[in-house]
C-alpha positions, 0 to 999 in steps of 0.5 A: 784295698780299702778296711772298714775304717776307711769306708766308713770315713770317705763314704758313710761318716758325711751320711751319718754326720748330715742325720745327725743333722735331721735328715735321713740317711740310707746306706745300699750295699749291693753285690754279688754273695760272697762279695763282703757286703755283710762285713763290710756292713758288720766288720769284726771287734779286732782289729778295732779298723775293721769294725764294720759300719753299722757299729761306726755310725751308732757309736757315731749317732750316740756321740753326737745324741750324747753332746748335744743340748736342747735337743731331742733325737728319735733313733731308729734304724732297719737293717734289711736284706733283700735276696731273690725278691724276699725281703727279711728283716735282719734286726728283727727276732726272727731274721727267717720270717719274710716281710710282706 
């Protein structure tokens, strides 16, 4: 019963707040297919409450990156799907190709 926005705001955004802090962070979506793990994760442009995670957090990390003062940031970030013991690499340029 909940929209991406409100995901986000319980769930992730006190993740996302503590690596902006400088610890690392992991958000595990879990499920059966069909489930909305990727749009969860993903969400759609409009209506703009349900922009998925990911976007959330980026724009999230990038305001914080944006604001802070004499600091460095080195962002990185993996997006990995794991189905019937294959692991592939989402932001990858071949998202086919299994990882070892």
């Amino acid at each position: 019963e909940h929209n991406t926005e409100q995901i986000y705001n319980e769930i992730a955004y006190p993740l996302v707040e503590s690596v902006t802090e400088g610890y690392n962070g992991t958000i595990f979506a879990y499920g059966q297919t069909g489930s909305g793990k990727s749009f969860t994760m993903q969400g759609i442009v409009d209506p703009s409450t349900q922009k998925g995670i990911i976007p959330r957090a980026f724009e999230h990390i990038f305001e914080s990156v944006q604001c802070a003062e004499n600091a460095k940031f080195l962002v990185r970030a993996s997006y990995l799907e794991i189905y019937n013991e294959d692991i592939r690499d989402l932001l990858g340029a071949d998202t086919k190709q299994k990882l070892e």
